[in-house]
Backbone as JSON Lines, residues from 0, in Angstrom:
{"i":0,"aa":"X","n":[-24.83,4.91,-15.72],"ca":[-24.95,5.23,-14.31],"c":[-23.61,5.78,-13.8]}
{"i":1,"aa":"X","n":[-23.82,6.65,-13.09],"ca":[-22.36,7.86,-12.19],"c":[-21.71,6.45,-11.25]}
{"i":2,"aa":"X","n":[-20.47,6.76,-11.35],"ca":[-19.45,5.94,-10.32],"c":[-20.17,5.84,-9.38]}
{"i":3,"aa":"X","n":[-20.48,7.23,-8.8],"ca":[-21.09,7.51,-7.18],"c":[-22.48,7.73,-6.98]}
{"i":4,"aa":"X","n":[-22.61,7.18,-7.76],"ca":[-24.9,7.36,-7.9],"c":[-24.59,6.51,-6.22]}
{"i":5,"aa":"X","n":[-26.08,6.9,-5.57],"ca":[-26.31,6.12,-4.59],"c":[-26.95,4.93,-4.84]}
{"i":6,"aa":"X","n":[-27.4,4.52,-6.31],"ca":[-27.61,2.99,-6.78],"c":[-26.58,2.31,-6.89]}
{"i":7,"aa":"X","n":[-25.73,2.72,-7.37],"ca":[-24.35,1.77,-7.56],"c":[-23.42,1.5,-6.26]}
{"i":8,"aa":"X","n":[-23.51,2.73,-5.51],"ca":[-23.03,2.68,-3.96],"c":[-23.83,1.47,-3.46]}
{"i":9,"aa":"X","n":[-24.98,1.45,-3.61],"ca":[-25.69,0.16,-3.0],"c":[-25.93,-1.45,-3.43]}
{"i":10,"aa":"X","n":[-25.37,-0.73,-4.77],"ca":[-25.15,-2.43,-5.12],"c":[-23.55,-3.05,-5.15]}
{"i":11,"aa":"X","n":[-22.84,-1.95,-4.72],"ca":[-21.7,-2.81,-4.0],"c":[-21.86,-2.82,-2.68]}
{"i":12,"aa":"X","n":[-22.21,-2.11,-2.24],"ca":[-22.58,-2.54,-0.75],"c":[-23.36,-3.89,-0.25]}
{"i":13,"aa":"X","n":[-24.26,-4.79,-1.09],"ca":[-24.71,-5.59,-1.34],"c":[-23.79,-6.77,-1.53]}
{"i":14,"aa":"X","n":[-22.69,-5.99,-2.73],"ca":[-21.48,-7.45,-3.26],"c":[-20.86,-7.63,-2.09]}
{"i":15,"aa":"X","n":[-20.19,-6.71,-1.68],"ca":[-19.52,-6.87,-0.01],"c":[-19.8,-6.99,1.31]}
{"i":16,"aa":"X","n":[-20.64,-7.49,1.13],"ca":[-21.65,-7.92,2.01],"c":[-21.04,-9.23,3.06]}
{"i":17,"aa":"X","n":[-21.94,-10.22,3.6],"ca":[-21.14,-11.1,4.35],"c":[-20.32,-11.82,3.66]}
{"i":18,"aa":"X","n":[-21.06,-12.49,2.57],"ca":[-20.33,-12.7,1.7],"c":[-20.35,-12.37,0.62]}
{"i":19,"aa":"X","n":[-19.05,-12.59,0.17],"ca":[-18.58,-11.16,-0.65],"c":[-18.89,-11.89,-2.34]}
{"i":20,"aa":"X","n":[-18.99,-11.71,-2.79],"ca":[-19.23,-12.56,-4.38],"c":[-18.28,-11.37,-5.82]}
{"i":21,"aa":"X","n":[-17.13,-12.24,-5.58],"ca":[-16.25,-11.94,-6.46],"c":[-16.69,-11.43,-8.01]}
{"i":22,"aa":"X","n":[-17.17,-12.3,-7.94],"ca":[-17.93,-11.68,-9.63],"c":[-18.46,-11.18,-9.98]}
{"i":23,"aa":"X","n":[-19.56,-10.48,-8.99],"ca":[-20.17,-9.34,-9.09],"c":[-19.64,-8.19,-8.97]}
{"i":24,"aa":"X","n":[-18.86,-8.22,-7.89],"ca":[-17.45,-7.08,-7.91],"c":[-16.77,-7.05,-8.88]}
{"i":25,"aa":"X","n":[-16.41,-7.58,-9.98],"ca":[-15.82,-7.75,-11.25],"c":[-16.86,-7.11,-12.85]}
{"i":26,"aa":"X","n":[-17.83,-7.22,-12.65],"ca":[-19.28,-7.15,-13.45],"c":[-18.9,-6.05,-12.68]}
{"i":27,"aa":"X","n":[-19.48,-5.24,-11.56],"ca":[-19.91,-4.13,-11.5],"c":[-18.73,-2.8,-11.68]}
{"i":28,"aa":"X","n":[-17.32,-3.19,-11.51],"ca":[-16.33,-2.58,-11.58],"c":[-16.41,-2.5,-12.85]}
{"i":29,"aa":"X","n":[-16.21,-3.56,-13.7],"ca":[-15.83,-3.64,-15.34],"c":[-16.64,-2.65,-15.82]}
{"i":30,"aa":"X","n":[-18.32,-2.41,-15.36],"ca":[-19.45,-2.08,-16.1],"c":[-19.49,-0.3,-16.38]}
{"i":31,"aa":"X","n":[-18.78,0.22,-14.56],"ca":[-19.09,1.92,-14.37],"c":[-18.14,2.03,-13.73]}
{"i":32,"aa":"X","n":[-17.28,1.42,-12.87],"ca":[-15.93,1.67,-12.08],"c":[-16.72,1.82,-10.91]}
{"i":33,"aa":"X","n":[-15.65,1.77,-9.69],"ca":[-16.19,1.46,-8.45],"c":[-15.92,2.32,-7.73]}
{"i":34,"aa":"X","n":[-17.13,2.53,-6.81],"ca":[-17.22,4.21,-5.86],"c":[-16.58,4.89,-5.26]}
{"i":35,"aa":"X","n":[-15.6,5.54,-5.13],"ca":[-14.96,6.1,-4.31],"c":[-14.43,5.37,-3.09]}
{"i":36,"aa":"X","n":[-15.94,5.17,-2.03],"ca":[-16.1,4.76,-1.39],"c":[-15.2,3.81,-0.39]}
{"i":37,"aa":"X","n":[-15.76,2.96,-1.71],"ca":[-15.32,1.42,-2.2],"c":[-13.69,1.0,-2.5]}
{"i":38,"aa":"X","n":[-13.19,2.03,-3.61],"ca":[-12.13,1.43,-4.42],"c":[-11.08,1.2,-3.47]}
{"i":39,"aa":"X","n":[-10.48,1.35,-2.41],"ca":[-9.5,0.85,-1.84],"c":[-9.8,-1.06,-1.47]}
{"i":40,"aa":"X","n":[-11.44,-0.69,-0.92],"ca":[-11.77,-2.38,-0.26],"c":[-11.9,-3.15,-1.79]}
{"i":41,"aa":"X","n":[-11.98,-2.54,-3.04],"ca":[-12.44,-3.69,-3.87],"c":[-11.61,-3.78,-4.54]}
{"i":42,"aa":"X","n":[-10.24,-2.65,-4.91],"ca":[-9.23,-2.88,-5.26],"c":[-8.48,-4.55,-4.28]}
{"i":43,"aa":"X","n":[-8.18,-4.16,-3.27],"ca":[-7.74,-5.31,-2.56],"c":[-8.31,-6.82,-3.01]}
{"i":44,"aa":"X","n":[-9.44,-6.05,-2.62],"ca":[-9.8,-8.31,-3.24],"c":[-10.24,-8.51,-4.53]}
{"i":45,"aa":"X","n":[-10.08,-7.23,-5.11],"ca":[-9.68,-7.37,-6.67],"c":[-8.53,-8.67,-7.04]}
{"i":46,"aa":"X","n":[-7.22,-7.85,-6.86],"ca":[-5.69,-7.79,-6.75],"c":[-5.29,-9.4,-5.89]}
{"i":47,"aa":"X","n":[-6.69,-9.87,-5.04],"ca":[-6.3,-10.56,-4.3],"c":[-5.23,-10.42,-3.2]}
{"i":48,"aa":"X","n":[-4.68,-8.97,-2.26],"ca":[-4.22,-8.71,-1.39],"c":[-5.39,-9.38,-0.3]}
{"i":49,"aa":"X","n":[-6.65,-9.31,-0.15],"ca":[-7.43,-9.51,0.68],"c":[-8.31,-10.81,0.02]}
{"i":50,"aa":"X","n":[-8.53,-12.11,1.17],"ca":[-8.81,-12.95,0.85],"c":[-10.58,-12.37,1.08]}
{"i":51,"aa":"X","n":[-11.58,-13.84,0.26],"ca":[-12.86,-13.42,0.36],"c":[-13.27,-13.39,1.51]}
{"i":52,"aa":"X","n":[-13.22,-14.11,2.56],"ca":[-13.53,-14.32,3.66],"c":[-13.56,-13.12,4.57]}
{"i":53,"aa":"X","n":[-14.41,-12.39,4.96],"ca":[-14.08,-11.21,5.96],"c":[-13.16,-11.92,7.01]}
{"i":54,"aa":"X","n":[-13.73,-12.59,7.37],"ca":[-13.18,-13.38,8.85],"c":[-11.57,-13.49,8.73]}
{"i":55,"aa":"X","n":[-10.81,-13.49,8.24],"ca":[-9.46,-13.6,7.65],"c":[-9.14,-12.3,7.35]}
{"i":56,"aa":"X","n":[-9.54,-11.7,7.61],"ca":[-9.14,-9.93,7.27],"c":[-7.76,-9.75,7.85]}
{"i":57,"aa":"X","n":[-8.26,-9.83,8.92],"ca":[-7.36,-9.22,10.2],"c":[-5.64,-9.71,10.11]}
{"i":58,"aa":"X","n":[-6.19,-11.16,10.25],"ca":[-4.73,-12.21,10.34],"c":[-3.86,-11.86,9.07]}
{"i":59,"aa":"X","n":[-4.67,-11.83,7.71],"ca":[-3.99,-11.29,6.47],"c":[-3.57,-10.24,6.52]}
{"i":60,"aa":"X","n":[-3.78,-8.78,7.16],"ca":[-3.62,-7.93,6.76],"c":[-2.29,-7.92,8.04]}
{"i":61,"aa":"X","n":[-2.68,-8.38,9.32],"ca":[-1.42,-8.54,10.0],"c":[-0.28,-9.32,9.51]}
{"i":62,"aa":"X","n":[-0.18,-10.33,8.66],"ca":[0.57,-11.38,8.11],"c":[1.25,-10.52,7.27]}
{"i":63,"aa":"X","n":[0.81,-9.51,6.05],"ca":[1.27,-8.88,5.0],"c":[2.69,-7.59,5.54]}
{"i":64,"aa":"X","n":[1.76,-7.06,6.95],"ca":[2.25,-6.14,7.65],"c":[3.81,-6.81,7.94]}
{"i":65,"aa":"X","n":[3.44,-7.5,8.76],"ca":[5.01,-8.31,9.28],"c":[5.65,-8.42,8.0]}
{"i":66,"aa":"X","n":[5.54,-8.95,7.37],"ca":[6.52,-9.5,5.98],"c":[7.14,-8.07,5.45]}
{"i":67,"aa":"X","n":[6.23,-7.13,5.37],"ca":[6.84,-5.69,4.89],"c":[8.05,-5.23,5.59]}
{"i":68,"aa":"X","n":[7.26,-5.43,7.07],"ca":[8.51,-4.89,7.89],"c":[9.54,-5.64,8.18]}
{"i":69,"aa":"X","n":[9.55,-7.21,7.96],"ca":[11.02,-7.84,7.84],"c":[11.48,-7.55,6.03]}
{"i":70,"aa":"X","n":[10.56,-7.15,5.23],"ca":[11.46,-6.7,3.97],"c":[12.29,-5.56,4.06]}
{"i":71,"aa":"X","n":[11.54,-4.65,4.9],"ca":[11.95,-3.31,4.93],"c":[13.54,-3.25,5.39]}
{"i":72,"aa":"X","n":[13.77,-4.37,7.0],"ca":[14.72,-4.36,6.97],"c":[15.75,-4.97,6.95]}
{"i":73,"aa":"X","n":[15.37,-6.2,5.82],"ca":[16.35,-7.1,5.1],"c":[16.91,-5.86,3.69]}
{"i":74,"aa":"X","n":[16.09,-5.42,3.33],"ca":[16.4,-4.29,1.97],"c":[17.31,-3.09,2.1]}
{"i":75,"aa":"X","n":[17.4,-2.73,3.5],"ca":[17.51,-1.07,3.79],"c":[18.77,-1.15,4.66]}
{"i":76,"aa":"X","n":[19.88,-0.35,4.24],"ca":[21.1,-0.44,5.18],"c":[21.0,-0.25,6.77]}
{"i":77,"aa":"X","n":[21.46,-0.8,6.77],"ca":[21.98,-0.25,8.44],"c":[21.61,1.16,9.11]}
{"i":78,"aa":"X","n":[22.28,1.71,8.13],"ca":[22.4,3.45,8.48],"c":[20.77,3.96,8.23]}
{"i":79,"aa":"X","n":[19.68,3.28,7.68],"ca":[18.23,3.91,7.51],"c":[17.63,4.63,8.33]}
{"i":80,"aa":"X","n":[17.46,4.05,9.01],"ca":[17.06,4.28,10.65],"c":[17.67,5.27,11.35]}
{"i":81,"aa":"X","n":[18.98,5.68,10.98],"ca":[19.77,6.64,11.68],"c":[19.19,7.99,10.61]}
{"i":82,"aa":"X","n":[19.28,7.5,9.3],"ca":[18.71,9.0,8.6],"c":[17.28,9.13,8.58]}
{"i":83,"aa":"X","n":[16.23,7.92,8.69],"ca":[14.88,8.67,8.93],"c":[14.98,9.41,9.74]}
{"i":84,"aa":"X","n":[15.54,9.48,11.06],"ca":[15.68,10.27,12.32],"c":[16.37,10.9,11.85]}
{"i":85,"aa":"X","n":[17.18,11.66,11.44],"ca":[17.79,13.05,11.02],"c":[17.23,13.42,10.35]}
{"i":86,"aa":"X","n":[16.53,13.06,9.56],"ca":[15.81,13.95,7.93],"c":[14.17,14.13,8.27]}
{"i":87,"aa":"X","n":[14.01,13.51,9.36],"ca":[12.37,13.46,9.42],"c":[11.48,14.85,10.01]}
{"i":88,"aa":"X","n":[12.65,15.85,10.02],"ca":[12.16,17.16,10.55],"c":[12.3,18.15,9.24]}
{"i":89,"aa":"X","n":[13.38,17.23,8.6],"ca":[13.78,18.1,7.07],"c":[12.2,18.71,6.29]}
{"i":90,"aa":"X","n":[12.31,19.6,5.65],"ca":[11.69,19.68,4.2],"c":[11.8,18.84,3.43]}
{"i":91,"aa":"X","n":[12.79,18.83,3.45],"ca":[13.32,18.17,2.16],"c":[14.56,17.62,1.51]}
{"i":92,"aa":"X","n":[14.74,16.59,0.84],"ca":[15.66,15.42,1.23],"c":[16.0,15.16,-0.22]}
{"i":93,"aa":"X","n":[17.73,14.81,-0.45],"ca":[18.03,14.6,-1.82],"c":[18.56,13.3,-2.11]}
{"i":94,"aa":"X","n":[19.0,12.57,-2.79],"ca":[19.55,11.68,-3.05],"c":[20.86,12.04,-2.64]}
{"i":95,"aa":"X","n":[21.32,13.06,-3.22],"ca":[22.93,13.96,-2.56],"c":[23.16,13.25,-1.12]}
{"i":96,"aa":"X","n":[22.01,13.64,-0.33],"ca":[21.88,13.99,1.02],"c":[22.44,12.44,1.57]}
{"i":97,"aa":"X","n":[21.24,11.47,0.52],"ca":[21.46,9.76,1.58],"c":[22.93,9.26,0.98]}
{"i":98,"aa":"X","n":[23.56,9.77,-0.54],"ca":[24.95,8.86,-0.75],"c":[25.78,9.25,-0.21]}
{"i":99,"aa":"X","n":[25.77,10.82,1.26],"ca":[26.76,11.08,1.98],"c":[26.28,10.18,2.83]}
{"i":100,"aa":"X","n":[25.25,9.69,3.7],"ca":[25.38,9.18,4.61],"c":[25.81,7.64,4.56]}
{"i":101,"aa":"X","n":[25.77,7.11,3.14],"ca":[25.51,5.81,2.75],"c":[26.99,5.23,2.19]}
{"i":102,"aa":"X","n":[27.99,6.25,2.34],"ca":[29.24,6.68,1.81],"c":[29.94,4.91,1.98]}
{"i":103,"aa":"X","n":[29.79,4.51,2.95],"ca":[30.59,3.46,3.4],"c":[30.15,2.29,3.54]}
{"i":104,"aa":"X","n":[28.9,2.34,3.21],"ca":[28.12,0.56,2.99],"c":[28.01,0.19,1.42]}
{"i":105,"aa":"X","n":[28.49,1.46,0.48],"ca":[28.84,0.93,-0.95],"c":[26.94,0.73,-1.3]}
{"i":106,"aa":"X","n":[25.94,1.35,-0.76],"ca":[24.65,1.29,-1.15],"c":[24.11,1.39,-2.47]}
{"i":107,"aa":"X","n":[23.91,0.51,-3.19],"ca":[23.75,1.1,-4.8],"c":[22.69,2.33,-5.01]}
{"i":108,"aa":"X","n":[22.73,2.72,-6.36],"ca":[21.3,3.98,-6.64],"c":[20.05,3.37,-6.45]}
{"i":109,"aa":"X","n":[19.75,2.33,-6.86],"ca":[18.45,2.12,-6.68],"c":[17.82,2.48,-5.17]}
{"i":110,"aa":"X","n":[19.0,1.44,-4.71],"ca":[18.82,1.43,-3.36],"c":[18.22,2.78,-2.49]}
{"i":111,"aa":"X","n":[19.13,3.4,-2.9],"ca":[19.25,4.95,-2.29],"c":[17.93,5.59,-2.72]}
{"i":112,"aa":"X","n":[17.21,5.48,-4.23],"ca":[15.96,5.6,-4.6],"c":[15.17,5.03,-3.84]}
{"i":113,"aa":"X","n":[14.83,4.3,-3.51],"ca":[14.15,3.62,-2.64],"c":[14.16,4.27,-1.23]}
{"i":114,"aa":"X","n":[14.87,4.33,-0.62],"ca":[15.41,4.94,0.74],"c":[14.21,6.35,0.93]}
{"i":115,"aa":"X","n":[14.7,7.27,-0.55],"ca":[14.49,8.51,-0.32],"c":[12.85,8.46,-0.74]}
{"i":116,"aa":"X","n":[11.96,7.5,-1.3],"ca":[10.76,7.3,-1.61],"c":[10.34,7.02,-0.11]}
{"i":117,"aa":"X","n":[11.12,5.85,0.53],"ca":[10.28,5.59,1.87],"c":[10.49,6.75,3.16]}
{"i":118,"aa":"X","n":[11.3,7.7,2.96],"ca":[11.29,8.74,3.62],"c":[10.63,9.66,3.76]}
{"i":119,"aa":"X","n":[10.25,9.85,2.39],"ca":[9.32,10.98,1.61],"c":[7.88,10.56,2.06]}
{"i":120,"aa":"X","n":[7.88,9.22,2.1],"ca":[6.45,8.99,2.17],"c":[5.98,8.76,3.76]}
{"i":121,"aa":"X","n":[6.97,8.93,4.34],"ca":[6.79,8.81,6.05],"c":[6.36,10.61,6.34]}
């Protein structure tokens, strides 16, 4: 059976339902892979990012949110914030570009890798 048959669309639509039954989502992923549709919501409570409970959606996905954004800026120098706003009109952005601005907080490479991934991806 096709990933995206409209039978298989409907029998996850079925697994994710009110309640959601983990194992069938597991069986039906394992069996043909999961629909398009689908794969972001069943990846998640695959992975366990998303608990089974719909009802808990919300609070989890707000809970995860916050934690990112106090990682973001426990991880990220000082100066981040000053170069998303300069570079965010750019084309295009080098590593060159962030170890001039980063000149004086001693920022390691990774770091700076990182920087220029979350820039890129804004």
């Amino acid at each position: 059976m096709e990933r995206n048959s409209p039978k298989r669309i409907d029998n996850f639509k079925k697994a994710l339902s009110k309640k959601i039954d983990l194992n069938q989502i597991k069986n039906l992923s394992f069996e043909g892979g999961i629909p398009d549709l689908y794969r972001p919501l069943c990846w998640k409570i695959l992975l366990d990012y998303l608990p089974l409970r719909k009802s808990k959606w919300k609070k989890t996905l707000l809970s995860k949110r916050y934690h990112y954004k106090v990682y973001q800026f426990n991880i990220l120098s000082s100066n981040f914030h000053k170069i998303c706003s300069d570079f965010l009109d750019e084309d295009c952005i080098s590593l060159n570009d962030l170890r001039s601005y980063n000149q004086e907080d001693g920022v390691e490479e990774n770091d700076l890798k990182f920087q220029l991934q979350i820039i890129q991806d804004i």
